[in-house]
N, C-alpha and C positions, 0 to 999 in steps of 0.2 A: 504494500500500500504506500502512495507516494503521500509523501509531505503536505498538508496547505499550504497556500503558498500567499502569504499577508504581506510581507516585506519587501519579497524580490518583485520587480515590475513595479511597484508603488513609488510616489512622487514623495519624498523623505527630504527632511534636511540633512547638510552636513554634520557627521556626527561632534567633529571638531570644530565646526564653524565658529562656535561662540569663542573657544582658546586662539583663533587665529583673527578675529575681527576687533579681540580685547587684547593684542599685544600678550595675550599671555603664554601664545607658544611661543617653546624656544626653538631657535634657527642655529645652526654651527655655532657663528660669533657671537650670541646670547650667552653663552654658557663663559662664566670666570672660573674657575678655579685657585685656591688659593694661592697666593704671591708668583701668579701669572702673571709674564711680562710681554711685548709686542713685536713681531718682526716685520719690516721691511724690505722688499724685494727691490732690488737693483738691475734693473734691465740693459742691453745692448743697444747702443747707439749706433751699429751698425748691421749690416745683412749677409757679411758673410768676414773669418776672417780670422783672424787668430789675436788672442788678450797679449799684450806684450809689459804690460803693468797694470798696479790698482796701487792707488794711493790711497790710506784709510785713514792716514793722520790727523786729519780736521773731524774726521768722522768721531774717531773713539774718543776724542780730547773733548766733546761733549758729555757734559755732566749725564749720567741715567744711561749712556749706550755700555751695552755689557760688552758685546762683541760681533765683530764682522766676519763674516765666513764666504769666503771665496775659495776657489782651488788651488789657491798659495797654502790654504790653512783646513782644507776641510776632512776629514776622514775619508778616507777610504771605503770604496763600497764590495760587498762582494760580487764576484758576476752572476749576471741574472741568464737565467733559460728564456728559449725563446716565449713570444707571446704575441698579444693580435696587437695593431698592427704587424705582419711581417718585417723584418730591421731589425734595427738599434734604438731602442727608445733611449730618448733626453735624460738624461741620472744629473743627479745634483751635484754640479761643480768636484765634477771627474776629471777633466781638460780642459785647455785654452780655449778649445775649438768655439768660433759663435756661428750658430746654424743656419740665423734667423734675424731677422730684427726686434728687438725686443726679449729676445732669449734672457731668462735669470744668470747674473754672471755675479753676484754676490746678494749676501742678504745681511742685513741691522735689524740687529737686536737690542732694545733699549728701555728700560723702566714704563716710559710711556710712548704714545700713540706717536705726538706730537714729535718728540726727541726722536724716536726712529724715523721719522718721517723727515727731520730736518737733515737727521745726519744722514741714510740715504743720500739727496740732495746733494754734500760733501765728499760722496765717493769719486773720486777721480779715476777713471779706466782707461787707458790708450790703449790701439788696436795696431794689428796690420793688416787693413782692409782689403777685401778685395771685391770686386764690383759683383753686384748677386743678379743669378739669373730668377725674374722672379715674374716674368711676363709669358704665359702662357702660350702669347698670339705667334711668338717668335721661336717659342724652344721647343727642344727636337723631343721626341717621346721615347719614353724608353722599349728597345726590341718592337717585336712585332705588333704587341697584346695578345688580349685575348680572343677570340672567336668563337661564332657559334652560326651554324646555318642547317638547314634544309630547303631539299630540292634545289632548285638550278635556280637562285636570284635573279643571275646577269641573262640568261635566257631568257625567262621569262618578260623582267623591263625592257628588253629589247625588242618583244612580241608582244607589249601594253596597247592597246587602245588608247589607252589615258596613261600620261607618264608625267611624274612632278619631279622634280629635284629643289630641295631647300636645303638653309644652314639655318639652323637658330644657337642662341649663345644664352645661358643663364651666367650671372654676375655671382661672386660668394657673398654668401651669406650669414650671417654671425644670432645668436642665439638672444642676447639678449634678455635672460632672465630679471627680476624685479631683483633677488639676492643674489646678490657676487659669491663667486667660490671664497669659502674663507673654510678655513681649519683652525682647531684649539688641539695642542698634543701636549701629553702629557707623560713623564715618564716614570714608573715606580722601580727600580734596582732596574732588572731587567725586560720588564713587563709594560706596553705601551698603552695606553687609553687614548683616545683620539674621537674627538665631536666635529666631522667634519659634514661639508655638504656636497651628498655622493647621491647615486641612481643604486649602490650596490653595495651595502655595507659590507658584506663578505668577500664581493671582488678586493678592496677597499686592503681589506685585513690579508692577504692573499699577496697585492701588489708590496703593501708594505714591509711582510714579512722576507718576500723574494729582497727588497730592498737593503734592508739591512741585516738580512742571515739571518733571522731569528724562525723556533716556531711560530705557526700562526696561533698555536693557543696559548701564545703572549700578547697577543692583539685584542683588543676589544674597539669596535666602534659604533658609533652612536650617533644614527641621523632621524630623529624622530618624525622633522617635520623640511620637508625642501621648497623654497619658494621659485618655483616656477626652476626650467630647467633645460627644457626640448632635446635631451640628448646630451648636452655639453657635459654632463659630469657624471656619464657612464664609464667613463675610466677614472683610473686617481693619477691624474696628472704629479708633474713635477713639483708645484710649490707645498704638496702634502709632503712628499719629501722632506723638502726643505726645509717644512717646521717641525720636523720632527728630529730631523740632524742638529736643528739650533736648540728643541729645549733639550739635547740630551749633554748637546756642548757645554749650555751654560746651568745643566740643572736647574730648570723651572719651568714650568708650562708655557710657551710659546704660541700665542696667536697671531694667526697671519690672515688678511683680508685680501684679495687680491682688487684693485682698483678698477674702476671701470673700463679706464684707457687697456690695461691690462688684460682685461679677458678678452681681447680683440688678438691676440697675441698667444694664449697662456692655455684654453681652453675648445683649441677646434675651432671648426667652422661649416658649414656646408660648400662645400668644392665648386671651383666656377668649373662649368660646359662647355666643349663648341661640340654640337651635335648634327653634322651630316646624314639628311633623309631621302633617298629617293623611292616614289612611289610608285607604285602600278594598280591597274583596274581595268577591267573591262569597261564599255558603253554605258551598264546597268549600275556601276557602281560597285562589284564586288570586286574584292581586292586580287589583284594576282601574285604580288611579287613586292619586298619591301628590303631597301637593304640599308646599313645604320651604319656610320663611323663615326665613333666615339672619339675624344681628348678628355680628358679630365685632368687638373692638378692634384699631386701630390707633395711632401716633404720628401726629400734628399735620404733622406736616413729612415725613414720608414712606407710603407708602402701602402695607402688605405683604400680601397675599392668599394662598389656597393652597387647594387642592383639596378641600375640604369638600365639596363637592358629589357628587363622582365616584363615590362608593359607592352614594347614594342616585342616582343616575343611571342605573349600567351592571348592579348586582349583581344584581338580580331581573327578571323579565321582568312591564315593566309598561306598558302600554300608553298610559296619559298622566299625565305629569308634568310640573310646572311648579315651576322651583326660583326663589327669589330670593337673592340676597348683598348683605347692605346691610353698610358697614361705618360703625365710630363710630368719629373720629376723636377722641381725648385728648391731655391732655395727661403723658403717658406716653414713656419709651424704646420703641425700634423692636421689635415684636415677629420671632420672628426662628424658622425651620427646627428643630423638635425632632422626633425621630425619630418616625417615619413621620406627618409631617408634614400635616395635612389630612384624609387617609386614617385616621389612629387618631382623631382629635375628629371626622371624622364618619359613623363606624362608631358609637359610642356609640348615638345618636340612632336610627339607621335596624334595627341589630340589635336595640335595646330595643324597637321599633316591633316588630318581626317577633315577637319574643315575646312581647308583649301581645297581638297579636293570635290567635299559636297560644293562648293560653290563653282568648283570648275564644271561639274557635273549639270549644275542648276538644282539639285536633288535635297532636300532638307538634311539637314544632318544627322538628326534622330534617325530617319526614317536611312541612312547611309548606315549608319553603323549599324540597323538595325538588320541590316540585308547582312553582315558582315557578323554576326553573331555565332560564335561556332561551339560545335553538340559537344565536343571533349577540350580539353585543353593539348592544343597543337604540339606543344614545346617538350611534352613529358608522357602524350598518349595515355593520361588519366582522366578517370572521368570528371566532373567535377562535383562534390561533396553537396555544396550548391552555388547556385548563380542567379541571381533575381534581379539582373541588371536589367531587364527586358522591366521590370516590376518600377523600377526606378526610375527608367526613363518615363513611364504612361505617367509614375506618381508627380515625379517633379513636373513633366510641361502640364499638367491637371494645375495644381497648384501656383505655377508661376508664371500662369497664361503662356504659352510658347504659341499658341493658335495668334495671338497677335503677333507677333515678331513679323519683320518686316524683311525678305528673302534680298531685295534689294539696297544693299549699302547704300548709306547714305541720305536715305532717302525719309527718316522720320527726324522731324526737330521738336524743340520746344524751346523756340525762343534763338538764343545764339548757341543755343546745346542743342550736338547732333546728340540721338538716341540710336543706342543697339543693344539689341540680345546675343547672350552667345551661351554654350552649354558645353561642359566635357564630359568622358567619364573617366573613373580613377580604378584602381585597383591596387590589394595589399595584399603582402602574403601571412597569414595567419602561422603564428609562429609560438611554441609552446614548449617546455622546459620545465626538468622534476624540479617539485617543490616537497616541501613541509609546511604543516602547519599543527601545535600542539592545541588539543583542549580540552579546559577543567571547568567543570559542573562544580559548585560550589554547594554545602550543603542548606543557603538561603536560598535556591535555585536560581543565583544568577552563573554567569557562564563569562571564562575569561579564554580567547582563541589569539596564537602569539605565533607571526611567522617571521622572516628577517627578510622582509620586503620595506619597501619605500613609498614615498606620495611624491609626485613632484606636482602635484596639483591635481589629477585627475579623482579625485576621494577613496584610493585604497579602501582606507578604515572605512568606510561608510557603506562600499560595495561588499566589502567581504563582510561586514556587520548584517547585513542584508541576508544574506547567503546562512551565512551558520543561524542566524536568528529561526530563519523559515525548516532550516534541518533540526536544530534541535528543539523546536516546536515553541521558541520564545520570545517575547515582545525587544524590539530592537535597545530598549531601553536596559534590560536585563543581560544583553550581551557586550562586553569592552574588547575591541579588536585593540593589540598593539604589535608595532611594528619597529624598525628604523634599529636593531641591536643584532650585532653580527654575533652573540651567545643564544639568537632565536632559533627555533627549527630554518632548515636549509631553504635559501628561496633562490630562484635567479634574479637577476639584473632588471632593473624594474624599467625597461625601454621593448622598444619595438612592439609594441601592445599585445605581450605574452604576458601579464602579471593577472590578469584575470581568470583567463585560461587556466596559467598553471597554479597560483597561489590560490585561488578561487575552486579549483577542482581538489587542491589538498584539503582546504575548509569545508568542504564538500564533503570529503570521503572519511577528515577527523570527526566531522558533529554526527553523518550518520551513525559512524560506528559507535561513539556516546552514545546514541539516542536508544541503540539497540542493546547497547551493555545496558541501559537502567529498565528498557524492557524486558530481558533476560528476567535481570534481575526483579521484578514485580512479581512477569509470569507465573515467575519457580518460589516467591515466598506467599506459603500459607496466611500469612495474615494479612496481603493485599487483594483488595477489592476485585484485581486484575489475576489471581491464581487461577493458573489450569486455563485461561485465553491464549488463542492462537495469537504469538509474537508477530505474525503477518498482516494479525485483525490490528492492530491498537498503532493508533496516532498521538501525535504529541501537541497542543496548543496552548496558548497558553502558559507552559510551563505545567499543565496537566494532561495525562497520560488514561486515554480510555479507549474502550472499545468502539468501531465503526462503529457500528450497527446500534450500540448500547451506550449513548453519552453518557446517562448515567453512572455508567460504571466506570470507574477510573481513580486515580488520583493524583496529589501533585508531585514533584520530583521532589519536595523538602521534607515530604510524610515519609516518603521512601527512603532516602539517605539516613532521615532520622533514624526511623523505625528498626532501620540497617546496621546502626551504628557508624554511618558512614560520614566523614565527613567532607568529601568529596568525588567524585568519578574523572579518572584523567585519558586522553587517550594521545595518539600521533598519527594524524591524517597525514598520507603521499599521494602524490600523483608522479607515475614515473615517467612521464612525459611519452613523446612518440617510439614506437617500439620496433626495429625495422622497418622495411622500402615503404613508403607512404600508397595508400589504396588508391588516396582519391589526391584530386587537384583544390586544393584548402587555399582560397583568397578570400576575402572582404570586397566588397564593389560599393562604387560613389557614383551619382551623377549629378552633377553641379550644374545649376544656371544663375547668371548673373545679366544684371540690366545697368548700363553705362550712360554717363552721358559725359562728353567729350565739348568744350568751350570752342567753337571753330573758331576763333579768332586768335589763345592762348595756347590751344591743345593739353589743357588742362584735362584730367579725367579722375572725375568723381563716379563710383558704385552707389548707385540707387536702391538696388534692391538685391538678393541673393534669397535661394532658396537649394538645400543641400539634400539628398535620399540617400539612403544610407543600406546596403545589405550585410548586416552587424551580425546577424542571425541574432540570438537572442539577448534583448539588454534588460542587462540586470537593476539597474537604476537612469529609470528617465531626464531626471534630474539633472544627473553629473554627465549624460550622454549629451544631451541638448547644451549643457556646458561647453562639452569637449570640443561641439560641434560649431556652435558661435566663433568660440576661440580658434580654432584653424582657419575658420574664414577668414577671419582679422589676420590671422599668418598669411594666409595665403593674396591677402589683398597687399602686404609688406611687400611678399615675393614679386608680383605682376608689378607693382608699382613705384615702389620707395627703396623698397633695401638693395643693396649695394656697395660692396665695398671699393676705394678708390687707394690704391697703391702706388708710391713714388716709387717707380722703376731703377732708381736712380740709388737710392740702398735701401729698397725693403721695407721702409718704413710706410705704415696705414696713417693716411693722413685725416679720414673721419672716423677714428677711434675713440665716437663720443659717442653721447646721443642728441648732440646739439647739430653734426654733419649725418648722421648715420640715420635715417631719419625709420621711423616704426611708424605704425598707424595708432591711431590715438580717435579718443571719440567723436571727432569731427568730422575723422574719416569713415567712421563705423557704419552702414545704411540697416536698413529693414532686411531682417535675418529669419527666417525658419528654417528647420531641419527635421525630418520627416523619416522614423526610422521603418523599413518593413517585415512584417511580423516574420519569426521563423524560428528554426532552432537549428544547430548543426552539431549533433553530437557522435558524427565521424572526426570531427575537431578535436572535442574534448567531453569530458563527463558532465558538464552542466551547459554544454551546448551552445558556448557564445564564439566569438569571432572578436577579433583585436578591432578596439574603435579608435583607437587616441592618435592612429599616425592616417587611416583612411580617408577621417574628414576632411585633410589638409590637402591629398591626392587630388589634382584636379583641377584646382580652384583658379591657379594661374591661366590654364590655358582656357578656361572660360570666360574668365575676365578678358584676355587677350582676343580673343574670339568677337567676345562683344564691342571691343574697340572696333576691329576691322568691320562689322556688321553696321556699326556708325559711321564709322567714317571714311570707308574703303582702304583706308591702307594698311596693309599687313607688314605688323613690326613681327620682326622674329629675332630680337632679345629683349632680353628680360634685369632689368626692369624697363617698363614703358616710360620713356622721359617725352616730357610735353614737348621737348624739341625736334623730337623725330615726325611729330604731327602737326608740323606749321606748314 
């Protein structure tokens, strides 16, 4: 007998909203410990090149600076094994070497915020520089790449009816979270503590132990709560390092913030594009042949890749394609995991594609891809688990009027604003990984569930509170999810929208098993209302435990404990994630429509209206979905339109590594937003049958917006972001 189900699917609030709206959660740098003192990161003023000195004299000769640690003076690390990226990853002041611009090539240490911050400031570095290659447009790629085809590409476009060839370009991208990476580290003899702000408190304890030789169960780390994130601090980058080399130098707890200008630099990025598409199609519009060369940047020293390809691979049914991935090494920081990661830079490309060619065609776009829709997934000859794009598109043009959109460019105004519609779709790959999760029934009948996952905003605790609430049959109130402690049961990496899936199915499979240990235990004792009842018959609500058939009969789990001698039930939920070759083809689908209007005289462009469908399969909270799904749009109106980083080729140096050049959308820019999830469940996925939402809804969204420019104003930009310059 399954569960009721009161909680999951219900519009709830966040469970922690009141601790994070009253300042009273804490964040990494919230946390002091006693006679913690401050560290200061000292960056490269150069892009490539070797230290030839460091002057620290003005530094240390400030009252309160304990000590500077460069690689004249800093310990020695042991060598690390390999790890992802492939390379050499950055170790804290091991060599002269400077990789990058902005690289940590010393850090201060000093009683206070201000003092380290001044004397920083007074570090003197001289270089021997040498000019960095750091422009993408010009430098060579490394080897071949990668490949991937079927069927005969080049036959085929060369026997098109319809044949396209384009370049489109995305710009990098930087993350931009509300809180800065900062770390508190703390040292006891040999034994590390660490409140830092991570995506993966046990990756976290894991990198760090590799770091400095120790075991990992000397590590302990502590991220309860993450302010916003997108990717950027799913690895433990180098300044964790770093403060943890200084509080062991100077013995005392060391807190390090890294600066704004800084995490432009310090923490990833999403990889600039040039993406080469040529298409083919028959008369009707179905596709024949599509062939892709990639460029993407990388760092010198390490090598970071990611799914670009996959949209243009599985999303349309095409019969021969032939992809290439050449990557350009620079001399640049490691690019690094931004939400929906691979999947959103190259949706851009392949949806822009599809709508030049509906328009080459004369043929609606919907009604183009809808001809192009295929029964299995091409790339891997599986079937597909599910697919409700077909669902998505009727749901969104229903809802976002698409019966008015106007087929010819240009051609609707209002006022000095041209108007267009435009629409893509997106897809993700649903991605899932063993977790834990412990949980203890307490003998008041409340219920405490503990795994070593994270929030970077999307409400963890509030979704998995959901989840165990409705298994162990109890009011959400009655249930305290905690998370964010690498001593929790095992979780993975709280990115690429596997933490529901898998932390979510370990909650799953720990409260069932509770629910049926305290039915056992009823069944089988004589002096419960429920003795000698089939354990199959009795459900749980409430927090009381009775027969289907016989409400009457039952009782609650604190009479049972009691009566027990119990003072509480504990148990350990797994889920062991995917188990061998995959059966089915497991993606997520988006189709996004957006309504533009474009200033003909400025070529200014403001988003009107957006409306997002989503095939999530099953979501577990409306709420934080409809969240998630807002907030991507807003990313993704960043991407089409504003973000951009701009680099002086010249050494390396980001020259709007603010947020006063670097520019984000803000509520001015925000329009008229819904997102429209369609019913389902996929539990060839997983055991509670949902699909990854937090990186899908962001899939898309550029090249819809993009889409709807060219449908306003005829002209088709194919990079990203859209500057009002290219529309005069």
């Amino acid at each position: 007998m399954s569960q009721p189900q009161a909680a999951v699917g219900a519009e709830v609030r966040r469970v922690d909203a009141r601790l994070r709206v009253t300042g009273r959660a804490k964040y990494a740098a919230d946390n002091s410990p006693d006679g913690f003192v401050h560290a200061v990161v000292v960056d490269s003023g150069v892009g490539k090149g070797r230290i030839t000195g460091i002057d620290t004299r003005a530094a240390v000769a400030q009252a309160g600076v304990l000590k500077v640690i460069s690689h004249l003076n800093a310990p020695k690390l042991p060598p690390l094994a390999g790890g992802y990226p492939p390379g050499a990853p950055l170790r804290a002041f091991q060599d002269d070497r400077v990789r990058f611009f902005g690289q940590p090539v010393a850090v201060v240490v000093a009683t206070t915020l201000e003092t380290a911050q001044h004397a920083a400031s007074l570090v003197g570095v001289s270089y021997d520089a040498e000019p960095p290659s750091t422009d993408m447009t010009i430098a060579d790629p490394a080897g071949d790449g990668q490949t991937y085809a079927r069927g005969d590409a080049e036959g085929a476009l060369g026997s098109s009816a319809v044949r396209l060839e384009m370049t489109y370009q995305t710009a990098r991208n930087h993350h931009n979270p509300i809180e800065p990476a900062g770390i508190v580290a703390r040292w006891d003899g040999d034994r590390l503590t660490v409140w830092e702000k991570t995506q993966w408190v046990q990756g976290a304890v894991s990198t760090l132990a590799g770091e400095f030789g120790i075991p990992p169960d000397h590590i302990r780390v502590f991220s309860p709560f993450v302010g916003g994130s997108f990717g950027s601090l799913g690895r433990t980058w180098v300044h964790s390092v770093i403060a943890a080399m200084a509080a062991r130098e100077v013995g005392r707890p060391v807190k390090l913030v890294l600066t704004r200008r800084q995490l432009y630099f310090g923490v990833g990025y999403r990889p600039a594009y040039e993406y080469g598409l040529r298409l083919g199609s028959d008369r009707r519009g179905r596709l024949t042949a599509s062939a892709h060369e990639v460029r993407a940047e990388t760092s010198r020293y390490e090598t970071y890749t990611e799914e670009v390809l996959n949209p243009g691979r599985m999303l349309y049914s095409t019969p021969n394609v032939h992809q290439t991935y050449s990557l350009v090494p620079l001399d640049v920081s490691t690019p690094w995991f931004m939400r929906g990661p691979g999947y959103s830079s190259g949706a851009y490309p392949v949806e822009s594609a599809i709508d030049e060619l509906a328009h080459e065609l004369g043929m609606d776009p919907i009604e183009l891809r809808l001809r192009n829709e295929p029964a299995d997934d091409e790339s891997s000859g599986l079937p597909f688990s599910t697919r409700r794009l077909r669902e998505c598109y009727r749901a969104g043009a229903r809802a976002f009027g698409w019966d008015r959109r106007s087929p010819e460019p240009r051609s609707t105004r209002d006022g000095d604003w041209l108007i267009g519609m435009g629409m893509a779709a997106g897809v993700y790959d649903t991605l899932r990984s063993p977790a834990q999760a412990s949980v203890r029934l307490a003998a008041d009948g409340t219920a405490l569930v503990q795994s070593a996952t994270s929030d970077m905003g999307p409400g963890t605790a509030t979704s998995m509170t959901q989840v165990a609430a409705d298994a162990l049959g109890l009011t959400m109130r009655q249930v305290t999810f905690r998370l964010g402690d690498s001593s929790m049961p095992t979780a993975p990496i709280h990115a690429g929208s596997l933490t529901m899936a898998s932390v979510g199915s370990a909650v799953q499979d720990g409260c069932d098993k509770l629910r049926k240990q305290a039915i056992t235990l009823a069944v089988n004792d004589e002096e419960s209302p429920l003795y000698g009842a089939a354990a199959a018959d009795i459900v749980v609500r409430g927090g009381r435990l009775y027969v289907k058939d016989e409400p009457a009969r039952g009782e609650t789990y604190q009479r049972l404990l009691a009566r027990n001698g119990r003072t509480h039930l504990e148990v350990l939920g797994s889920y062991a994630g995917p188990s061998g070759p995959e059966r089915f083809s497991l993606y997520a689908y988006a189709a996004t429509f957006a309504e533009v209007a474009v200033d003909a005289r400025l070529g200014l462009v403001r988003v009107r209206r957006m409306v997002g469908v989503y095939d999530a399969a099953r979501i577990i909270s409306p709420t934080l979905a409809d969240s998630q799904a807002i907030g991507a749009m807003t990313g993704g109106i960043g991407q089409a339109l504003l973000e951009h980083t701009i680099t002086d080729h010249r050494d390396g140096r980001i020259v709007n590594a603010n947020f006063a050049d670097y520019l984000v959308p803000t509520h001015a820019d925000i329009p008229e937003m819904k997102a429209i999830f369609i019913q389902g469940e996929d539990y060839e996925a997983d055991p509670i049958g949902v699909k990854g939402l937090g990186e899908i809804v962001i899939v898309g969204v550029a090249p819809a917006i993009a889409n709807a420019v060219f449908n306003a104003t005829g002209r088709r930009v194919r990079e990203l972001p859209i500057k009002p310059e290219v529309l005069l």
